[in-house]
Backbone as a printed PyTorch tensor [residue, N CA C, xyz], in Angstrom:
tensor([[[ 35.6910,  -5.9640, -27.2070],
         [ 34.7670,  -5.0170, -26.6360],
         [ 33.4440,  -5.0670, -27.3770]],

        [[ 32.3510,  -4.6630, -26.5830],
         [ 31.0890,  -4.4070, -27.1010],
         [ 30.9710,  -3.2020, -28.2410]],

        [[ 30.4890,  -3.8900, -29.1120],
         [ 29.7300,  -2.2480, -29.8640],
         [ 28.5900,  -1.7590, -29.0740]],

        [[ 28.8890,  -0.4530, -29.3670],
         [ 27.9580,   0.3770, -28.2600],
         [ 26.8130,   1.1670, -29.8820]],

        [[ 25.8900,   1.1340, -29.5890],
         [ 25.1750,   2.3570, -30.1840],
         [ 25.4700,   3.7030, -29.9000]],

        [[ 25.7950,   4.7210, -30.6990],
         [ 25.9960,   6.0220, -30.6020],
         [ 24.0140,   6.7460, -30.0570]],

        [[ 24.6030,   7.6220, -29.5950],
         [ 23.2800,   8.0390, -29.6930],
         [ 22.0040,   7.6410, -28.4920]],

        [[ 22.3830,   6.8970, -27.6720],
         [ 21.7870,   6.5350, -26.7110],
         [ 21.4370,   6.9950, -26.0240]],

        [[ 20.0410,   6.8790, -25.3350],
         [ 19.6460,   7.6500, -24.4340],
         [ 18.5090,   7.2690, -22.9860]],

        [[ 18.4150,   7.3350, -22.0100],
         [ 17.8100,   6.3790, -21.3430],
         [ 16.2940,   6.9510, -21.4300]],

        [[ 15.9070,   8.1490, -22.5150],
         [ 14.5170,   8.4260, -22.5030],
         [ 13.8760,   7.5810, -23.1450]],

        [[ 14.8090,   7.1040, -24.4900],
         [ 13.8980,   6.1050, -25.6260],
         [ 13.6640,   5.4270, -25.1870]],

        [[ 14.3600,   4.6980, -23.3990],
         [ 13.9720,   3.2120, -23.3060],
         [ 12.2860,   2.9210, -22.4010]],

        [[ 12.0880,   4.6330, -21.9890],
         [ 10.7740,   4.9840, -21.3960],
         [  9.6380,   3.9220, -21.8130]],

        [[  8.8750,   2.9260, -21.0720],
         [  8.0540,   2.1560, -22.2140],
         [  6.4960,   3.3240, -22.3250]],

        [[  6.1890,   3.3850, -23.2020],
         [  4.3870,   3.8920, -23.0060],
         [  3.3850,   3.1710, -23.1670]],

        [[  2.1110,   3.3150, -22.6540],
         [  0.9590,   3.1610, -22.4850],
         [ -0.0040,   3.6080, -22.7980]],

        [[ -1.2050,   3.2790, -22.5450],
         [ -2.3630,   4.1000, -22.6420],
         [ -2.3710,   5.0960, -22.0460]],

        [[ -3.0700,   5.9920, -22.8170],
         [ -3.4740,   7.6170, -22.0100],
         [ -4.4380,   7.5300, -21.2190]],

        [[ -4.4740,   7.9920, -19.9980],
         [ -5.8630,   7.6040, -19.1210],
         [ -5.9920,   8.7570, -18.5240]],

        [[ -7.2920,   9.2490, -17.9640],
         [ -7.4130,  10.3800, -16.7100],
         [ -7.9620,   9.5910, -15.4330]],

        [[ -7.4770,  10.0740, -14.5050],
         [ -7.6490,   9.2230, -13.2480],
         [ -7.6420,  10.2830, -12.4330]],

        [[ -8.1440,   9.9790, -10.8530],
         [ -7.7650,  10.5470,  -9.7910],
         [ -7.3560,   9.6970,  -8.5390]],

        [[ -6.0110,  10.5120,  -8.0770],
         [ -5.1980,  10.2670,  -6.7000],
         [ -6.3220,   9.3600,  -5.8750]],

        [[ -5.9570,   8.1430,  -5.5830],
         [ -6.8370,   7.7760,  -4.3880],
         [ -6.1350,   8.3240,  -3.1210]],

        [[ -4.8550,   7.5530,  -2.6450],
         [ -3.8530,   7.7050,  -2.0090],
         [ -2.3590,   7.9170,  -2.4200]],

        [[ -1.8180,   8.8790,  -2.0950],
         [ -0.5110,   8.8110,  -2.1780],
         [  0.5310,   9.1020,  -1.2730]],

        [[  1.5010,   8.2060,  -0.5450],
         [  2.0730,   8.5170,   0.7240],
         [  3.5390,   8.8710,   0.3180]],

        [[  4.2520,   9.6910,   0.4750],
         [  5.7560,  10.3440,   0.1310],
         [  6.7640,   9.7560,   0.4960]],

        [[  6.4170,   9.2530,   2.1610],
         [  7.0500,   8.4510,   3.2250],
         [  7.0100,   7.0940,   2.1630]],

        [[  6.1540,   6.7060,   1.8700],
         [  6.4060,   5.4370,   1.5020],
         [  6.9700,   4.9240,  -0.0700]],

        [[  6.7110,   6.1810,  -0.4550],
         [  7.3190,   6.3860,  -1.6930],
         [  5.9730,   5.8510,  -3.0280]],

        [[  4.6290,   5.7480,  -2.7020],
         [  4.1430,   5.1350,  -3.8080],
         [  2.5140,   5.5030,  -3.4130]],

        [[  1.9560,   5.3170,  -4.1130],
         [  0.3240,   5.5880,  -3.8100],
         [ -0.0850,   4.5430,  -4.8320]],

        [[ -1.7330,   4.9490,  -5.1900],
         [ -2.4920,   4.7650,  -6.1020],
         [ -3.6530,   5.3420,  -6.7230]],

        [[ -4.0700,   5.3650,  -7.9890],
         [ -4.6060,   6.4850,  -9.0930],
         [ -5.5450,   5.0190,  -9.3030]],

        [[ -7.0990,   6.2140,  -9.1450],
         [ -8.2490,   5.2590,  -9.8980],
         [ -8.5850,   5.7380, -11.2900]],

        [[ -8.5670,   4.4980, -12.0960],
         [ -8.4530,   5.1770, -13.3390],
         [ -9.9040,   5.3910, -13.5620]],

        [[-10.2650,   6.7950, -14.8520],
         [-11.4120,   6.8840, -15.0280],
         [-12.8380,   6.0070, -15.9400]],

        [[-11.9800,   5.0400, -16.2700],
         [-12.7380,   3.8860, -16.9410],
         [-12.9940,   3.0380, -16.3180]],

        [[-13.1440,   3.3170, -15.1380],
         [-13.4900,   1.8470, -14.1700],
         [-12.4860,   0.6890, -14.0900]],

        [[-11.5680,   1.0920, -14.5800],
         [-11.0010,  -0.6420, -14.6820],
         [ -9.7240,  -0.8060, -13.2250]],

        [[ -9.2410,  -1.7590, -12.9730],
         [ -8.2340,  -1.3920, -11.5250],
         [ -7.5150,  -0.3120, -11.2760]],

        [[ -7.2200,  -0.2160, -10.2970],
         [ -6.2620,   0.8940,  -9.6650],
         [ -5.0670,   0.2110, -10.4480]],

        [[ -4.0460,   1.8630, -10.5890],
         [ -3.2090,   1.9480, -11.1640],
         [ -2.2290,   1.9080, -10.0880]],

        [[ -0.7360,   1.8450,  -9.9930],
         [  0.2640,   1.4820,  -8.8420],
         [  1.2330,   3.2440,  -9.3550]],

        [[  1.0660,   3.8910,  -8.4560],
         [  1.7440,   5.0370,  -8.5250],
         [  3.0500,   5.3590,  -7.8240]],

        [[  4.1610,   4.7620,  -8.3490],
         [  5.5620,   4.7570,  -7.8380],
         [  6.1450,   6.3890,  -7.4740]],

        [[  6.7600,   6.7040,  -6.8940],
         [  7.4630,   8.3320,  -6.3100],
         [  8.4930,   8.4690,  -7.2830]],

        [[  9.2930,   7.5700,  -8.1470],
         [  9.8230,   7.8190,  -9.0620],
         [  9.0980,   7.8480,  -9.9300]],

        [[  8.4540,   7.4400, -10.5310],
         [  7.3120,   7.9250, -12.1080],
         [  7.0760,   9.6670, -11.6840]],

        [[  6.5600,  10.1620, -10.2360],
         [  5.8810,  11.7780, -10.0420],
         [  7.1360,  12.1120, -10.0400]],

        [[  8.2280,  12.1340,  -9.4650],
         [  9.6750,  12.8900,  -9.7680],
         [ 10.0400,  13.0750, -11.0800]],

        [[  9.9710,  11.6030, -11.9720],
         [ 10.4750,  12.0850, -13.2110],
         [  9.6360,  12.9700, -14.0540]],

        [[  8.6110,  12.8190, -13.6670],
         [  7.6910,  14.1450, -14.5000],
         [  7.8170,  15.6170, -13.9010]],

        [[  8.7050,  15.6260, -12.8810],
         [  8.9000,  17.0330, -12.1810],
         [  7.9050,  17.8040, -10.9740]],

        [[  7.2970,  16.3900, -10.6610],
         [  6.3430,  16.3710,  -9.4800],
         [  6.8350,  15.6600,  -8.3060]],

        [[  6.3130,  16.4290,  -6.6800],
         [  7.0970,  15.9690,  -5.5150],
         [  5.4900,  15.5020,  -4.9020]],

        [[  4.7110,  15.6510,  -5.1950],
         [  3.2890,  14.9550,  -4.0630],
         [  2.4900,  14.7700,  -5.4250]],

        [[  1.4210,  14.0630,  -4.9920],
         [  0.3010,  13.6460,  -5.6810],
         [ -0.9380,  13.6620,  -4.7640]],

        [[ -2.0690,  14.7310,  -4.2900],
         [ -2.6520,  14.6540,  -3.6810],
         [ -4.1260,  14.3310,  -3.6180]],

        [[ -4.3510,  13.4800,  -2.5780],
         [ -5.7260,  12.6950,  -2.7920],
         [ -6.6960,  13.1240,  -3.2470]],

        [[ -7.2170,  12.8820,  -4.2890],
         [ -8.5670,  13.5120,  -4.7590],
         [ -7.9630,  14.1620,  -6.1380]],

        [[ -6.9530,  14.3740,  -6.5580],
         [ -6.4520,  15.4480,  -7.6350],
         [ -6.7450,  14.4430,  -8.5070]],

        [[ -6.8590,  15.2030,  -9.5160],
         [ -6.9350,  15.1910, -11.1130],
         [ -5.6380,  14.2510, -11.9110]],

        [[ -5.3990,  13.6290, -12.3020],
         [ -3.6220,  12.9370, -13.3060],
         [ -4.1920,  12.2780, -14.4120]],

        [[ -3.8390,  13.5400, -15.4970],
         [ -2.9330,  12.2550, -16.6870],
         [ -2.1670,  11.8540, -16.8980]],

        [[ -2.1880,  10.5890, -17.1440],
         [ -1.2200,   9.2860, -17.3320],
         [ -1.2130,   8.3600, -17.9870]],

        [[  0.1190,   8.1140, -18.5510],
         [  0.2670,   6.4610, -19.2360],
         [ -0.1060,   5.6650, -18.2470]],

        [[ -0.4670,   4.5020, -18.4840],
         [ -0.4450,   3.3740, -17.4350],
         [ -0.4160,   1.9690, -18.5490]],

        [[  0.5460,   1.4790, -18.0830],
         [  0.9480,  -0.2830, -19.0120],
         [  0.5490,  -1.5390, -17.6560]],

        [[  1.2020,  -2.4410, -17.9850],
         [  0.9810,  -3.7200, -17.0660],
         [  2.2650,  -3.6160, -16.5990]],

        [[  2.4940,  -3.6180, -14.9080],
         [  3.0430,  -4.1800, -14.6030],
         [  3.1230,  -5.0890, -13.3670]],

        [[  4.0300,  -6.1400, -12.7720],
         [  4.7860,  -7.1620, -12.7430],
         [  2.7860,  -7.6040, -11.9700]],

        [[  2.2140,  -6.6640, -10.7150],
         [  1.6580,  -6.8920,  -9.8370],
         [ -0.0520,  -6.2850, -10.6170]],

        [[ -0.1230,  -5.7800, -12.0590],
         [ -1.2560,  -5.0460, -12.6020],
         [ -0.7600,  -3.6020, -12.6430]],

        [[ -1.6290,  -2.7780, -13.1950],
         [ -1.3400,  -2.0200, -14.0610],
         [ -0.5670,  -0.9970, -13.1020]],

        [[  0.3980,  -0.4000, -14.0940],
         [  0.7490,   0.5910, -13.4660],
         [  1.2860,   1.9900, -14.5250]],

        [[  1.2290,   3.0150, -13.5860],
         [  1.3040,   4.5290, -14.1110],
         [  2.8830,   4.4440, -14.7200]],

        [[  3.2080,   4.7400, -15.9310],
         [  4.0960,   4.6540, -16.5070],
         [  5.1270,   6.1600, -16.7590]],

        [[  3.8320,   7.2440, -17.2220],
         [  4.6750,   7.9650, -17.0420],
         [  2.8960,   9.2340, -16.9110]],

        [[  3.8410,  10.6280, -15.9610],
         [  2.8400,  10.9900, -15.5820],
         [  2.9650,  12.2720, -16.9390]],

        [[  1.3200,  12.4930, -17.2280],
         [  1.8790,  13.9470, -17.9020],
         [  1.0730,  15.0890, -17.4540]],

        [[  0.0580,  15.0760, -16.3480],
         [ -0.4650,  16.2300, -15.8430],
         [ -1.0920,  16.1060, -14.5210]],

        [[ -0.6500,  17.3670, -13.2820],
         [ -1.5360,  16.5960, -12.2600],
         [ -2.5450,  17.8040, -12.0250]],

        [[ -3.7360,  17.6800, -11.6990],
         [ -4.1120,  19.1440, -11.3370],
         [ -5.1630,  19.1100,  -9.9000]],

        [[ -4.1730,  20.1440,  -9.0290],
         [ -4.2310,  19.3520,  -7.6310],
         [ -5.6450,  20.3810,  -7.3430]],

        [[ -6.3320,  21.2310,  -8.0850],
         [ -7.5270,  22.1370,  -8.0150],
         [ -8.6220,  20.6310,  -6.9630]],

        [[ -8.8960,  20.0300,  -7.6230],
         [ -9.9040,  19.0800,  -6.8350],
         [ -9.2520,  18.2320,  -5.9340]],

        [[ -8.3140,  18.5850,  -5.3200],
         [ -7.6790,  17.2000,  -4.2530],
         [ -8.5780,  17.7860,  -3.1050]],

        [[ -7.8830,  16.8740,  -2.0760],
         [ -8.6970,  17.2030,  -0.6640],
         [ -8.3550,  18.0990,  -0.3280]],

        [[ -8.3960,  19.0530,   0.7300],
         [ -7.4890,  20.3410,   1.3610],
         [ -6.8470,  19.0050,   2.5640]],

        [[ -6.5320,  19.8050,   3.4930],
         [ -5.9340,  18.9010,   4.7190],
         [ -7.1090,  18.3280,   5.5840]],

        [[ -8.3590,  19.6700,   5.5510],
         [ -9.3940,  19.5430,   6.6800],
         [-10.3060,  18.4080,   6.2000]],

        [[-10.6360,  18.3260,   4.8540],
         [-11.3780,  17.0770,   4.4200],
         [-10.4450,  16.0820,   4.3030]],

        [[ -9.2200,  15.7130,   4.1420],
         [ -8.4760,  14.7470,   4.3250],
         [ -8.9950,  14.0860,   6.0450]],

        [[ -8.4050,  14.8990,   6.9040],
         [ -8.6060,  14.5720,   8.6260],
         [ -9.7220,  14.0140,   8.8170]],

        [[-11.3590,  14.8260,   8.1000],
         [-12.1430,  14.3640,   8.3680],
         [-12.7690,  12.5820,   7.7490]],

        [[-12.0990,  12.6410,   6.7850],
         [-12.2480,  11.2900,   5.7040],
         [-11.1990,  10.2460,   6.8400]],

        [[-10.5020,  10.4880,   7.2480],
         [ -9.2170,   9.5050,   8.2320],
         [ -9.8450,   9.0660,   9.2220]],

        [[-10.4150,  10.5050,   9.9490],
         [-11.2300,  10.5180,  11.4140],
         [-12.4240,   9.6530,  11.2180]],

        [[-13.5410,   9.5160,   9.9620],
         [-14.8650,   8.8720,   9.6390],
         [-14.1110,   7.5640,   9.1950]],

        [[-13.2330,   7.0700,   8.9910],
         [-12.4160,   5.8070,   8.8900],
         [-11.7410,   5.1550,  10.1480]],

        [[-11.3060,   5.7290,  10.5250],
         [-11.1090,   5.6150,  11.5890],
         [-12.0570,   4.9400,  12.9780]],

        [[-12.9990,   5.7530,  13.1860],
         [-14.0770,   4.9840,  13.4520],
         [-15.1130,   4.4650,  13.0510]],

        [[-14.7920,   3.8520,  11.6940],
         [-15.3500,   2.8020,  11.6300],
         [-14.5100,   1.3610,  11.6860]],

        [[-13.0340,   1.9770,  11.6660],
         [-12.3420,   0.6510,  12.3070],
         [-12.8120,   0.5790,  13.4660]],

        [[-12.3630,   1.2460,  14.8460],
         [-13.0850,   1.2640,  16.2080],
         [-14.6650,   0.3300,  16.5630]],

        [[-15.2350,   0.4240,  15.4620],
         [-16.8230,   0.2840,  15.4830],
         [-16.4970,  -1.0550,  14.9750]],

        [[-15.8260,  -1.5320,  14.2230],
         [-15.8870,  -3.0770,  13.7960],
         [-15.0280,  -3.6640,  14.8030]],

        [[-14.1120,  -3.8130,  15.5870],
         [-13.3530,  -3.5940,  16.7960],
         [-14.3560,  -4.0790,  17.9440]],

        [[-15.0000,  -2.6630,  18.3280],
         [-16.2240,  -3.1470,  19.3360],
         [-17.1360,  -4.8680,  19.0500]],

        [[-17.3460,  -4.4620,  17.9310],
         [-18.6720,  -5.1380,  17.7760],
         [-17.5470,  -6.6530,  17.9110]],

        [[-16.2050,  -7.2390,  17.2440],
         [-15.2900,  -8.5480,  17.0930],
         [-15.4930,  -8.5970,  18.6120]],

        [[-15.0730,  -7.7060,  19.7690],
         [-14.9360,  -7.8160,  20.9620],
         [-15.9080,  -8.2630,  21.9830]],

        [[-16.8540,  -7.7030,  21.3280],
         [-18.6870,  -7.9770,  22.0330],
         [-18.5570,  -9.7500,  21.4840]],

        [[-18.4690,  -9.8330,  20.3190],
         [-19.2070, -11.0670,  20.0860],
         [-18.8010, -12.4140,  20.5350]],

        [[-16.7440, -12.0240,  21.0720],
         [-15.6980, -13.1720,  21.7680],
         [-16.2860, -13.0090,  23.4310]],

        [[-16.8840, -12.2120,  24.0520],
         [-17.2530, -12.0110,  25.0270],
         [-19.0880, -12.6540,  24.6250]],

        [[-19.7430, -12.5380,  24.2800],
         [-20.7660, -13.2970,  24.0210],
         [-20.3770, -14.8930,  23.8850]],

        [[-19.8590, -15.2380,  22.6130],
         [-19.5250, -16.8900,  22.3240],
         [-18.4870, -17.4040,  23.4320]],

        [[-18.2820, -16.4400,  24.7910],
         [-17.4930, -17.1580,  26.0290],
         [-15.8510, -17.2720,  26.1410]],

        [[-15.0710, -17.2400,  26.7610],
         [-14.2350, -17.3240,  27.2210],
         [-13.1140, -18.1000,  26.2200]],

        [[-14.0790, -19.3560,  26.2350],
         [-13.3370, -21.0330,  25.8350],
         [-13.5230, -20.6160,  23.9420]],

        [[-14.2430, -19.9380,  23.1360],
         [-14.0350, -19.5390,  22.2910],
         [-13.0120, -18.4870,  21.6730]],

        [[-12.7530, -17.6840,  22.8640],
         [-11.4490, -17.1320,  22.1880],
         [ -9.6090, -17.3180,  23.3120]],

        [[-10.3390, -18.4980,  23.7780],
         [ -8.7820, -19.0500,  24.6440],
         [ -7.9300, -20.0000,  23.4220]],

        [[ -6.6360, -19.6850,  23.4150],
         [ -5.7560, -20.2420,  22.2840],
         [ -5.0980, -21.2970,  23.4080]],

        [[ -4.8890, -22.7180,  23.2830],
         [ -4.2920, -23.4640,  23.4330],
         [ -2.2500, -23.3940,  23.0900]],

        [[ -1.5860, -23.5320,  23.6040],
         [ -0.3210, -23.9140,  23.0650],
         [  0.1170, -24.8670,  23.6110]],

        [[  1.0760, -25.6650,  22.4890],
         [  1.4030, -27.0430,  22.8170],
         [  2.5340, -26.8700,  23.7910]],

        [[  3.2590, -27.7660,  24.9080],
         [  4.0730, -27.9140,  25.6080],
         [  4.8190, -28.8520,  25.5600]],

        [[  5.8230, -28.8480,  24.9520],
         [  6.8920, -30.3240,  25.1170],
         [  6.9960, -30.6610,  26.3950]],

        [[  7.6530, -32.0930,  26.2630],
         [  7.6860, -32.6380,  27.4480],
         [  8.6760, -31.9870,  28.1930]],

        [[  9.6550, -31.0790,  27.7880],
         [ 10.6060, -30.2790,  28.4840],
         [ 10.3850, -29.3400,  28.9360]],

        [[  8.8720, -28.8490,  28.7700],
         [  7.8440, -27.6130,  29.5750],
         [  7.9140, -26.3470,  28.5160]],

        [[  9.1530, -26.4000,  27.5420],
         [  9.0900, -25.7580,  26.3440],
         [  7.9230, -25.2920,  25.4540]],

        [[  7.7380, -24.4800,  25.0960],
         [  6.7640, -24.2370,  23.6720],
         [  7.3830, -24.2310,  22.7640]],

        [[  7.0890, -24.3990,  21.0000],
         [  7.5120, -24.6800,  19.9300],
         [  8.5100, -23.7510,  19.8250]],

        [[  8.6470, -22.5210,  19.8840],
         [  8.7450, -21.4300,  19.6440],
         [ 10.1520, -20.7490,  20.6960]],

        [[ 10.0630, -20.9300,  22.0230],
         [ 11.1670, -21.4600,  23.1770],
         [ 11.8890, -22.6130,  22.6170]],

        [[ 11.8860, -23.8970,  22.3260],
         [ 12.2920, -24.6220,  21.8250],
         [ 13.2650, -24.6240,  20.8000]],

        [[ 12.7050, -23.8340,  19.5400],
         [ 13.6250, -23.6560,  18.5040],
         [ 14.9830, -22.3890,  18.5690]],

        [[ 14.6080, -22.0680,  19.5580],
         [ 15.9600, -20.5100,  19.9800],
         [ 16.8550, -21.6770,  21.2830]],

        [[ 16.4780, -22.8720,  21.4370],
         [ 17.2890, -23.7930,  22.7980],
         [ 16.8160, -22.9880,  24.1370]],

        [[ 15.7690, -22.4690,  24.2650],
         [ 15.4930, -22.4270,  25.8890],
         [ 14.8280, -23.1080,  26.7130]],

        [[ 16.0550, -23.3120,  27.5760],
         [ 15.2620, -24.1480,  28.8850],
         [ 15.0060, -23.4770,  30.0700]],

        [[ 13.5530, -24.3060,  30.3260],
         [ 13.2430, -23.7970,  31.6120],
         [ 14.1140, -23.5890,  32.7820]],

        [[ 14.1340, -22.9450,  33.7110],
         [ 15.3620, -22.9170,  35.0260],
         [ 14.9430, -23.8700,  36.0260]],

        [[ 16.4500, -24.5720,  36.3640],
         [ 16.0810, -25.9600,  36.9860],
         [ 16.5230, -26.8260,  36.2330]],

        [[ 16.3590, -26.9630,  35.0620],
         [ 16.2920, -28.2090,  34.3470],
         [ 17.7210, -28.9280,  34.0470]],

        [[ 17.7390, -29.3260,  33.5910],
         [ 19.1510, -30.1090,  33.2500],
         [ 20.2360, -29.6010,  31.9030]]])
């Protein structure tokens, strides 16, 4: 059998980081993860739903206030462990909607303008070609075995 260490505990194995203050860019619940801009300018931090649980937090809301460890990890830095959130400066809901809604159309508005310009440069600029085997197949029909009806 293994010797075990007495005394073990899965807090010591917590790693830490730097202390940073940041604020919530995004954080989605559904998806389980957001991200925190840190206040030194340097990249966004990766804000996992388990790091805000284990600190005894259930949301992290956009615009709020967090201190936090943040170390490297696998993908850049990430929030390690949280130790304060203070949701006084987040968005309410109504400036959230309105920040979504002013995003929103400006997707729409870049949209228009891709659509205008395939309708300007013509038809034959945004017609996609696909190849046809000689069995009337496309690549794609082909690799699942479908044949046309009729055929042999």
């Amino acid at each position: 059998m293994e010797d075990r260490e007495t005394g073990y505990s899965r807090a010591e194995t917590i790693p830490t980081g730097r202390r940073v203050e940041a604020k919530v860019k995004w954080f989605n619940a559904t998806k389980g993860f957001g991200f925190v801009a840190l206040s030194d300018g340097s990249k966004d931090a990766f804000l996992p739903m388990a790091i805000l649980r284990r600190a005894g937090y259930d949301e992290a809301r956009e615009g709020a206030s967090i201190v936090c460890e943040v170390g490297i990890g696998a993908k850049g830095p990430l929030v390690l462990n949280v130790l304060n959130i203070d949701n006084s400066a987040a968005a309410t809901g109504e400036r959230r909607a309105a920040t979504r809604a002013m995003a929103s159309s400006r997707r729409m508005a870049a949209a228009r303008t891709s659509s205008s310009m395939s309708r300007r440069c013509g038809a034959a600029a945004s017609a996609r070609s696909i190849p046809v085997s000689a069995s009337g197949s496309t690549p794609s029909t082909a690799r699942r075995g479908w044949k046309p009806t009729g055929s042999p």
